[in-house]
C-alpha positions as CSV (number, residue, x, y, z in Angstrom):
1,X,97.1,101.8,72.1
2,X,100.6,101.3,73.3
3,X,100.7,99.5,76.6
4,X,102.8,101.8,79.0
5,X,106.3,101.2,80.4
6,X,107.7,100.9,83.5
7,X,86.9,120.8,100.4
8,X,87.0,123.9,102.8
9,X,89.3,127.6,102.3
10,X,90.4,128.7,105.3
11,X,90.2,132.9,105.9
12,X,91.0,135.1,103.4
13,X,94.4,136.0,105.0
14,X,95.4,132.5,104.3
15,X,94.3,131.9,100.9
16,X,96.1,135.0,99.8
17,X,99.3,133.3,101.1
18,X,98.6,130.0,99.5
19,X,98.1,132.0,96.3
20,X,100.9,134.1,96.7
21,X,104.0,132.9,94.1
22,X,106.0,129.9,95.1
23,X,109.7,131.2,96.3
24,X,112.6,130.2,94.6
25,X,114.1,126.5,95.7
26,X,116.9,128.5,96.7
27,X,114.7,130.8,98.9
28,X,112.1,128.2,100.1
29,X,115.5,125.9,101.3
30,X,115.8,129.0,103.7
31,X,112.6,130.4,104.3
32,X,109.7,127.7,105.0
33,X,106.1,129.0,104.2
34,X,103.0,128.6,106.6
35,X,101.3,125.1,105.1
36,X,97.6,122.9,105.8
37,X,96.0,120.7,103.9
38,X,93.0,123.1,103.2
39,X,95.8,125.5,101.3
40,X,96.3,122.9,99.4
41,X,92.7,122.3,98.1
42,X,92.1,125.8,97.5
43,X,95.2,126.0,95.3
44,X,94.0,123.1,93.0
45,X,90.3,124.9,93.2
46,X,92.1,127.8,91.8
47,X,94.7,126.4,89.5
48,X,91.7,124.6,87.6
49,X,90.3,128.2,87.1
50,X,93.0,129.0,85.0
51,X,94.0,127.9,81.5
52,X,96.6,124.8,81.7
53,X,100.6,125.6,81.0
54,X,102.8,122.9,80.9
55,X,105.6,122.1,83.2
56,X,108.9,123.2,81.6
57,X,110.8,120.0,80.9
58,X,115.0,119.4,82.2
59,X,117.8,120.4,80.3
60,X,118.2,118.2,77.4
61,X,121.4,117.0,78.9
62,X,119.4,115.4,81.5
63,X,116.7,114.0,78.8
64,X,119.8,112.3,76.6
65,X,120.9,110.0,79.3
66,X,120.9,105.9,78.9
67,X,119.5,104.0,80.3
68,X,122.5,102.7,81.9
69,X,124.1,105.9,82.6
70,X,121.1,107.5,84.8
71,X,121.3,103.6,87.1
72,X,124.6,104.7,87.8
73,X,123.9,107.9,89.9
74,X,122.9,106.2,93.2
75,X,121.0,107.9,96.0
76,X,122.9,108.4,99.1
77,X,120.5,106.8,101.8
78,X,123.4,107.9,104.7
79,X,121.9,111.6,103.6
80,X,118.3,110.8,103.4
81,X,115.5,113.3,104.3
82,X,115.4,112.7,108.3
83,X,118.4,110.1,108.0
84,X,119.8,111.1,111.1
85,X,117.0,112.4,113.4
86,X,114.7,110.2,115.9
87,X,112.0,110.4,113.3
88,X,110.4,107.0,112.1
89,X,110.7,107.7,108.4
90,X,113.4,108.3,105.9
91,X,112.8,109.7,102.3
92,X,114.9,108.8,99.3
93,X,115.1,110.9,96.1
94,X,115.0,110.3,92.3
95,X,116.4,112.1,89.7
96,X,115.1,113.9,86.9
97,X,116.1,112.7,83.1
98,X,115.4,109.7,81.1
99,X,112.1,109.2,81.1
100,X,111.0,111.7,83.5
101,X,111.7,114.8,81.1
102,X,109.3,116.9,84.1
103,X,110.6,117.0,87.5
104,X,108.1,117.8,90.7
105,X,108.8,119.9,93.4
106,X,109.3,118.2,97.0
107,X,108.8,119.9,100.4
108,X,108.6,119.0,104.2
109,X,106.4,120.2,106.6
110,X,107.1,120.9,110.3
111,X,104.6,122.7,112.9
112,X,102.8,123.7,109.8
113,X,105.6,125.1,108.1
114,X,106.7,123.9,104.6
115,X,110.2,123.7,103.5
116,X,111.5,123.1,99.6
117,X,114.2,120.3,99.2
118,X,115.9,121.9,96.7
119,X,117.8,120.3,94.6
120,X,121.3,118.9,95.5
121,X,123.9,116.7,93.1
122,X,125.7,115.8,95.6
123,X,123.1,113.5,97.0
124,X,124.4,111.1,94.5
125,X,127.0,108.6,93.9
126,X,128.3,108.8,90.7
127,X,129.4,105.9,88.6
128,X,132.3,106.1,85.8
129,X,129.7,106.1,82.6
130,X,127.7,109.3,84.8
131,X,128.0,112.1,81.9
132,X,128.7,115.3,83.8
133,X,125.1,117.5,84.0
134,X,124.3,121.2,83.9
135,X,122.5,121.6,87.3
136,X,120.5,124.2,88.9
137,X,118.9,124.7,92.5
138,X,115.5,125.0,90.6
139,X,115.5,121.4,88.8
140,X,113.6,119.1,91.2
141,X,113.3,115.1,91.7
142,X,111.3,112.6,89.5
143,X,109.7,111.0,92.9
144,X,110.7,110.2,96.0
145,X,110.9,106.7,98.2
146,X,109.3,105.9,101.8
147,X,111.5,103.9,103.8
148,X,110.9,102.7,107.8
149,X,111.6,100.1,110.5
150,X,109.6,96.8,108.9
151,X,111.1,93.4,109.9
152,X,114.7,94.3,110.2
153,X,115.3,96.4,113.2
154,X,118.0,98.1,112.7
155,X,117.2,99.0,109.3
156,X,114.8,101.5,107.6
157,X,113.7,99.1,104.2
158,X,111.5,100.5,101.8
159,X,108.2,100.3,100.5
160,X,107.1,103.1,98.8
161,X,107.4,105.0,95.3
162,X,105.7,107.8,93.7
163,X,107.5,108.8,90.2
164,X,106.2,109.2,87.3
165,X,102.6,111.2,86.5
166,X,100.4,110.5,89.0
167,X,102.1,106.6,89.4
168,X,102.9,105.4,92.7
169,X,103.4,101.7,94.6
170,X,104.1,100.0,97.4
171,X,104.7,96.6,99.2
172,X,103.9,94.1,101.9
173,X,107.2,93.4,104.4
174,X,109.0,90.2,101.9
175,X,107.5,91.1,98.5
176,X,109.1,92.8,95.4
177,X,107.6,95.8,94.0
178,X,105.0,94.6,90.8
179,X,101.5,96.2,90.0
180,X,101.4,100.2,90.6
181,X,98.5,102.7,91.6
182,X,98.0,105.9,90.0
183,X,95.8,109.4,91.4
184,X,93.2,109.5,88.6
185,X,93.1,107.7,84.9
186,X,91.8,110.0,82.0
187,X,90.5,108.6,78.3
188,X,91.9,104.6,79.1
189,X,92.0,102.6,75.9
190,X,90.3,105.8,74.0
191,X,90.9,106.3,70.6
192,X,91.6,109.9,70.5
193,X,94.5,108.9,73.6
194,X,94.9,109.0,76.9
195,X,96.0,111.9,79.3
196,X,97.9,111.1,82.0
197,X,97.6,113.7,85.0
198,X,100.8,114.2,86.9
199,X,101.1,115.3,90.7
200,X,104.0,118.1,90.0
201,X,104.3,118.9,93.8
202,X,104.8,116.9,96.8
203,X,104.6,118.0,101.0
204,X,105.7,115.3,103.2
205,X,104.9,115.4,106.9
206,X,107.5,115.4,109.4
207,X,106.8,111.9,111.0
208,X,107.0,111.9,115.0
209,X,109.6,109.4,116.4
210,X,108.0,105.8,116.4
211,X,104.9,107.4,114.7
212,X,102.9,104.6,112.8
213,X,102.0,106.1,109.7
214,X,103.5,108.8,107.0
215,X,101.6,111.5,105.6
216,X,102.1,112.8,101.8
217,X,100.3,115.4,99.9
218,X,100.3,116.0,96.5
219,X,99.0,118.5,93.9
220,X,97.6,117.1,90.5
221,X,97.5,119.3,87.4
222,X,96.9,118.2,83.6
223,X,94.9,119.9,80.5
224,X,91.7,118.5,82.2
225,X,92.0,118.5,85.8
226,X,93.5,119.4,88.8
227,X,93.8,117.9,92.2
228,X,94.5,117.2,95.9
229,X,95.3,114.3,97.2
230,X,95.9,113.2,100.5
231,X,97.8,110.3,101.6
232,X,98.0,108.4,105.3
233,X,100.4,105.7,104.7
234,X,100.9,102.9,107.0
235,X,103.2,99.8,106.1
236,X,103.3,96.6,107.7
237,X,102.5,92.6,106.0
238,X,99.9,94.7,104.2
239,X,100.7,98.0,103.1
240,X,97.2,100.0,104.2
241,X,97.1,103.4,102.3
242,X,93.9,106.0,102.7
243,X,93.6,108.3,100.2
244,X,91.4,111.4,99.7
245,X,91.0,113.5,96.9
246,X,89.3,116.9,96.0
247,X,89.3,116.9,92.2
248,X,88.4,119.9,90.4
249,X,87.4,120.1,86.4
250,X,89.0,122.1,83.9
251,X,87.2,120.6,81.3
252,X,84.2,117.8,80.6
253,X,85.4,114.7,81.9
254,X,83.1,112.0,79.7
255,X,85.6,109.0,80.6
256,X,87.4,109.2,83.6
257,X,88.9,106.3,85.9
258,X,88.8,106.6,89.7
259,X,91.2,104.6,91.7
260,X,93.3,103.3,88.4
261,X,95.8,100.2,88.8
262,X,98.1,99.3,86.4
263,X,99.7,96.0,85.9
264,X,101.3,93.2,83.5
265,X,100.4,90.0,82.4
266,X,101.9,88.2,79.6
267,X,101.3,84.7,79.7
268,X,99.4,81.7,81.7
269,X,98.1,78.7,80.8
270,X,95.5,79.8,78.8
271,X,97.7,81.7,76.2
272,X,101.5,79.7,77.3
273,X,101.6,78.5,73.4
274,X,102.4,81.9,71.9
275,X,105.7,82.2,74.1
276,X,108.6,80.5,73.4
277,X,110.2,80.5,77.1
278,X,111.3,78.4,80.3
279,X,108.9,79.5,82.4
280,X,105.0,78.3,82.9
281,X,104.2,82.0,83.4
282,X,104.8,85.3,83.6
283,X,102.2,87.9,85.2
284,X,102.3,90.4,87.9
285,X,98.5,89.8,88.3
286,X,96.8,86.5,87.1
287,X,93.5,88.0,88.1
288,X,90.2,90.9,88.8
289,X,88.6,90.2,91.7
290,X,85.1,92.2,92.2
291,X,82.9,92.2,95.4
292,X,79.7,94.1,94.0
293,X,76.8,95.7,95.2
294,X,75.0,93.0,95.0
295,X,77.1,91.2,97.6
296,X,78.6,89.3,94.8
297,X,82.1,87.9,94.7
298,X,83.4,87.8,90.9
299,X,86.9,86.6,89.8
300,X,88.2,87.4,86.0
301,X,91.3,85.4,84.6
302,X,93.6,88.0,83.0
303,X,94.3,88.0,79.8
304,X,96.7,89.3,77.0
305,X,94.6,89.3,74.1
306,X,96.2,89.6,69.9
307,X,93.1,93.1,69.9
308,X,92.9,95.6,72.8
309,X,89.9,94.7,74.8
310,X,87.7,96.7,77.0
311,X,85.4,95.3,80.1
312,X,82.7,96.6,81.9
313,X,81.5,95.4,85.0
314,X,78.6,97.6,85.5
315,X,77.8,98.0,89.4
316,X,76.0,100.3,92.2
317,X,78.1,101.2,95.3
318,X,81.0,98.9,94.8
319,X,82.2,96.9,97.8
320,X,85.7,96.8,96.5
321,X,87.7,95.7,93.4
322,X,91.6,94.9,92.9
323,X,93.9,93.0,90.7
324,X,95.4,90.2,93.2
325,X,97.9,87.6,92.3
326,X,96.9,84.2,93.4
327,X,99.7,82.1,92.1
328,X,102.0,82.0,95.5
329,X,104.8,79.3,95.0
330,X,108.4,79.7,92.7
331,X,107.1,76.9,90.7
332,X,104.6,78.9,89.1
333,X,106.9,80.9,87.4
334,X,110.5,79.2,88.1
335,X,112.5,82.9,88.0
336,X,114.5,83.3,90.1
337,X,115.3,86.7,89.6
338,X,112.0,88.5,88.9
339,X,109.7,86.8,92.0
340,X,106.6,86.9,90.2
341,X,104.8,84.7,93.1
342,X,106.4,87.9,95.6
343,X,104.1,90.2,94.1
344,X,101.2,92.1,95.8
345,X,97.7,92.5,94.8
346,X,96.2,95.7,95.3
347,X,92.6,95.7,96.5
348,X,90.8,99.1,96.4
349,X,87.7,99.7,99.1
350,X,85.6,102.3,98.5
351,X,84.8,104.6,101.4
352,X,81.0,106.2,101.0
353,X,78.8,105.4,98.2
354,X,80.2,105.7,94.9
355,X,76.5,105.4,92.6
356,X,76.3,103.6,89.7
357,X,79.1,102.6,87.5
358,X,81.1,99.9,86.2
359,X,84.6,98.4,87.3
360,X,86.5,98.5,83.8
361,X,88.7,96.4,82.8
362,X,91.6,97.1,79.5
363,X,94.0,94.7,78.4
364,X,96.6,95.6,75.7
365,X,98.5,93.4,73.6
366,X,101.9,92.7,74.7
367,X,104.6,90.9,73.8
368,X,107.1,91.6,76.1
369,X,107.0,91.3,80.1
370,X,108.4,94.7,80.2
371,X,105.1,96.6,79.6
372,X,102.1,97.2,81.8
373,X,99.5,96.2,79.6
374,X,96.7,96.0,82.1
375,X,94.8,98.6,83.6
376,X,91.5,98.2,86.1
377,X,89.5,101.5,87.7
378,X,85.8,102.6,88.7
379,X,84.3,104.5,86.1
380,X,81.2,106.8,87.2
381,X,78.4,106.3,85.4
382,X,77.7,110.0,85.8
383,X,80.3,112.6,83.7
384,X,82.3,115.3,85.1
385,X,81.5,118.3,84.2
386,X,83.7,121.5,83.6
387,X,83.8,123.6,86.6
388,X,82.7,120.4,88.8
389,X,84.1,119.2,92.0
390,X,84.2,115.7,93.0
391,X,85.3,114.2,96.6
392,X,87.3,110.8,96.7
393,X,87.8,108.8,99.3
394,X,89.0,104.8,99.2
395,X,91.8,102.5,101.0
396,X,94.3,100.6,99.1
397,X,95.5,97.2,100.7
398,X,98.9,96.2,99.3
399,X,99.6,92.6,99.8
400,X,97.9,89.4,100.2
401,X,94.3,89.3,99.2
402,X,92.2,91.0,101.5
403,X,89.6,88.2,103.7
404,X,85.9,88.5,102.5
405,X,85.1,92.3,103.6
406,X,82.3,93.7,105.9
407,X,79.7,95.5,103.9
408,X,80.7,99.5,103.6
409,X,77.1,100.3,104.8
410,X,75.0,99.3,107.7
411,X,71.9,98.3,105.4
412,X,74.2,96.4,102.8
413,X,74.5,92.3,102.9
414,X,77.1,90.9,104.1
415,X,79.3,89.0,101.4
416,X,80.0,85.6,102.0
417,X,83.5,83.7,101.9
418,X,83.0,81.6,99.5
419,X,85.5,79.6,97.3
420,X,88.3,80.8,95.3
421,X,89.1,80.0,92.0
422,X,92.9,79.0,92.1
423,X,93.9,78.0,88.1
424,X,92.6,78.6,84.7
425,X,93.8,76.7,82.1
426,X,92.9,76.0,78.1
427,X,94.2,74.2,74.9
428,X,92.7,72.3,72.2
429,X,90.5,69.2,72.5
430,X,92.3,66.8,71.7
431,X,89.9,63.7,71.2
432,X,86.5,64.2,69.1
433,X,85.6,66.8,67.5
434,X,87.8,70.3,67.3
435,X,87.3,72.6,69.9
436,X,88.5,74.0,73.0
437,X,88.9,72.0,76.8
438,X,88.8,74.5,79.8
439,X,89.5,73.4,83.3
440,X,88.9,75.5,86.6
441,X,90.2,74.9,90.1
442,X,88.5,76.2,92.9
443,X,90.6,76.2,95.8
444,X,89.0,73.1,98.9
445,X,86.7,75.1,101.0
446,X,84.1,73.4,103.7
447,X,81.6,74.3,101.1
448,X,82.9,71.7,98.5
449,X,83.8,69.1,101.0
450,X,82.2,65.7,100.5
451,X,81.0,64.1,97.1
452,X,81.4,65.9,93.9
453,X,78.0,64.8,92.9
454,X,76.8,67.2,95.7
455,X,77.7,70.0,94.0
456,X,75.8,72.0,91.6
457,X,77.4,73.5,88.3
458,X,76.2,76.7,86.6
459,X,78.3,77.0,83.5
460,X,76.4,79.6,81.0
461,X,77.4,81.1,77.9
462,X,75.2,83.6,75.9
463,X,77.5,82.6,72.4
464,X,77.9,79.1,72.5
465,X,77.0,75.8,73.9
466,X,79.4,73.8,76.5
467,X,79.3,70.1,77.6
468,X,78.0,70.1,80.9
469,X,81.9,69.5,82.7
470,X,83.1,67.0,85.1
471,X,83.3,68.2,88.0
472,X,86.2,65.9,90.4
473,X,88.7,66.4,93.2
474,X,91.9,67.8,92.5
475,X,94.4,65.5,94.4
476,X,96.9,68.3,94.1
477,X,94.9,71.0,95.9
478,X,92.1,69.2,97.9
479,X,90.0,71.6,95.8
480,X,87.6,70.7,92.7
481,X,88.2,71.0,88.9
482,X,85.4,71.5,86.2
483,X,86.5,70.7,83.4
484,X,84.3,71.3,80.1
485,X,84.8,72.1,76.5
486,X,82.7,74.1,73.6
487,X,83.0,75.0,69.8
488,X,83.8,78.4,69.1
489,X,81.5,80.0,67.4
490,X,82.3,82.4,64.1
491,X,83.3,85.3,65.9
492,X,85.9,83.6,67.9
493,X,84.2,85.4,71.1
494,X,82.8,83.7,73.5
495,X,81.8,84.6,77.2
496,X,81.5,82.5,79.5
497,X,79.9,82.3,83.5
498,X,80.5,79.8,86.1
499,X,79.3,79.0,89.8
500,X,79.3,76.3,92.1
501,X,76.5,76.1,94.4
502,X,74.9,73.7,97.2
503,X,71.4,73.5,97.9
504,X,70.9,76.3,95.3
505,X,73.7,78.4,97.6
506,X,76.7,79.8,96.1
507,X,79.7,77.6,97.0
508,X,82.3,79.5,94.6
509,X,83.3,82.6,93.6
510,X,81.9,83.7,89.9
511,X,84.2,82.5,87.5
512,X,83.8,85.0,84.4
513,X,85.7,84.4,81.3
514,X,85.8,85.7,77.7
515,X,87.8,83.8,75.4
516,X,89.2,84.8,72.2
517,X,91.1,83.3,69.2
């Protein structure tokens, strides 16, 4: 597998309309069309009744640019959607080309009207090396950008893409855009492919002056499902998106991933030997962090393994799940140009029960800091059958990690804040016989205050024996490493499972690791 690069209808009346052909851009730029978010459902409920047809791609023109050459058409910000009204939001455009051979459709709503943005050149600077490019009022955008009033007054930054399939992102107010969110993953890491379902049409809601939030809508289609998604976006040191979906089935859905994220990791200190470079790491996420049913709190080093490799958390009514970046300071990384340590984690939180299932984890090979080799999503335990509807509904937090959550029902347990690990690291043993030394730091936490020798350690593996770890105070952190060592065993796998505990209480997160030659 190749790692990838960067409910209800209203009356009849008004389903007819919905259902009606979609004007020309030219005629929808003139003539805006009555517009609710329940059109929008039955639409997708309908469109997955029909066989799929594939979205005519751009001229080729438009598909032969560089690299270089589409970077140097530039949106125009000064002529933004709403750049010169009172309203709190302006929306940026993308064009199509390049790697986006499909372009989506992009309207605004108003009092319940929709309007197309049809498509406009002249919304972009040109740069010397911009070919000229056959054009037509019917082409479309790639995606779109959010941008508002954050921590600059006088200026609208941004924080907020959707281009590409069903891809989207966003940022806390002084990070850099890293890990990305997508609507709904399809056949992840399967070895007939995966299918990547693309929202083809956007509606953005005319934002009131000084109001909060933005709304976007989007319609999903793909050879297996279609799709309506709802999005109430509000941005701020943690970007807070709710999102709803109404998916409909086309066909059996035996694999499919709710709330996908995508992300890179390259190299840490478990793996820095196979790269030949200045920094001591390279990562947009170092790390899976899992809150369970069970009220558990489980953290999983990344990894970027020589095989693909699949994980499978299996769970009941997940608390929440995200891949976070913990490594916070320029020294972890020591670029100066990509901000690896500005990067948000994105924490998912279910809303409602989401059954049995398993938080699955893929990690692709990679050998360049370029691909997204990581991908983490819910999988149902239950499939999808053709013909079936599913409701969605979860919050995305993008940003620091989210504090310790309150249970997402009034009969669950309460999870506890407990410890976070802070550093994995590996290498050889060095002194007796061959093996391999781990160390963990858990970051200091009133639970491992005091003596060491308090502390309980409960370091398992079901593949091989460790030595039972010193456990000592890291002078650096105020925290405590284990440090411990074990043979591996013929397979070269090995899982591992470690928790600190006091008085037979957990103390620290779950440390879960599986290590491989």
């Amino acid at each position: 597998m190749t790692p990838f690069t960067r409910r209800s209808f209203l009356g009849a009346a008004l389903s007819s309309t919905l259902l009606s052909p979609l004007p020309t851009a030219a005629q929808a730029a003139h003539d805006p069309m009555p517009f609710h978010r329940d059109q929008l459902v039955a639409r997708a409920r309908n469109l997955a009744q029909q066989p799929y047809r594939p979205r005519p791609e751009v001229p080729q023109d438009w598909q032969d640019l560089t690299y270089d050459q589409y970077k140097a058409h530039r949106f125009r910000t000064k002529r933004a959607i709403w750049a010169n009204t009172a309203r709190s939001y302006n929306v940026d455009l993308f064009l199509p080309g390049l790697y986006f051979r499909q372009a989506v459709q992009i309207n605004t709503v108003e009092e319940g009207l929709a309007r197309r943005v049809g498509f406009d050149m002249d919304l972009f600077d040109r740069g010397e090396i911009a070919p000229p490019l056959s054009q037509a009022e019917t082409l479309g955008y790639s995606g779109l950008r959010l941008r508002t009033t954050l921590d600059q007054p006088d200026k609208k930054s941004e924080f907020c893409v959707f281009q590409g399939a069903s891809y989207f992102r966003a940022i806390g107010i002084g990070q850099t855009y890293g890990l990305s969110a997508r609507g709904l993953a399809l056949k992840t890491a399967d070895a007939m492919g995966e299918e990547f379902p693309d929202f083809v049409e956007f509606w953005l809601e005319a934002p009131a002056p000084g109001q909060p939030h933005m709304v976007v809508h989007a319609l999903m289609d793909s050879p297996s499902v279609t799709g309506a998604y709802h999005f109430r976006i509000t941005p701020g040191t943690t970007t807070i998106m709710d999102v709803e979906a109404q998916l409909f089935a086309r066909a059996d859905l035996p694999h499919m991933g709710l709330a996908p994220l995508t992300s890179m990791f390259l190299f840490d200190r478990t793996n820095r030997h196979r790269f030949d470079d200045f920094r001591p790491n390279v990562h947009d996420s170092d790390g899976l962090l899992i809150h369970n049913g069970n009220a558990e709190t489980l953290w999983r080093p990344l990894a970027n393994p020589t095989h693909l490799q699949v994980s499978s958390f299996v769970d009941s009514d997940p608390r929440g799940f995200g891949l976070m970046q913990r490594s916070r300071h320029l020294q972890d990384f020591e670029d100066l140009e990509a901000n690896y340590h500005r990067r948000p984690g994105l924490w998912v939180e279910p809303k409602g029960r989401w059954g049995k299932g398993a938080v699955t984890l893929v990690e692709i090979p990679a050998d360049k800091e370029i691909y997204d080799n990581i991908v983490a999503y819910w999988r149902p335990d239950a499939p999808v059958k053709a013909g079936q509807e599913l409701a969605l509904a979860y919050r995305l937090f993008w940003g620091e990690e989210p504090d310790t959550p309150m249970p997402n029902t009034k009969t669950a347990a309460p999870i506890p804040p407990l410890a976070r690990v802070i550093d994995t690291a590996a290498g050889a043993r060095i002194f007796g016989d061959p093996g391999r030394l781990m160390t963990v730091d858990f970051a200091a936490h009133p639970l491992l205050a005091g003596d060491p020798e308090e502390i309980e350690v409960h370091l398992s593996s079901p593949d091989v024996e460790t030595t039972p770890g010193v456990l000592q105070r890291n002078p650096g952190t105020g925290g405590l490493r284990l440090a411990f060592s074990f043979t591996p065993n013929a397979k070269n796998h090995v899982e591992l499972r470690l928790q600190l505990r006091r008085n037979g209480q957990a103390a620290s997160e779950i440390w879960l690791y599986r290590w491989t030659a």
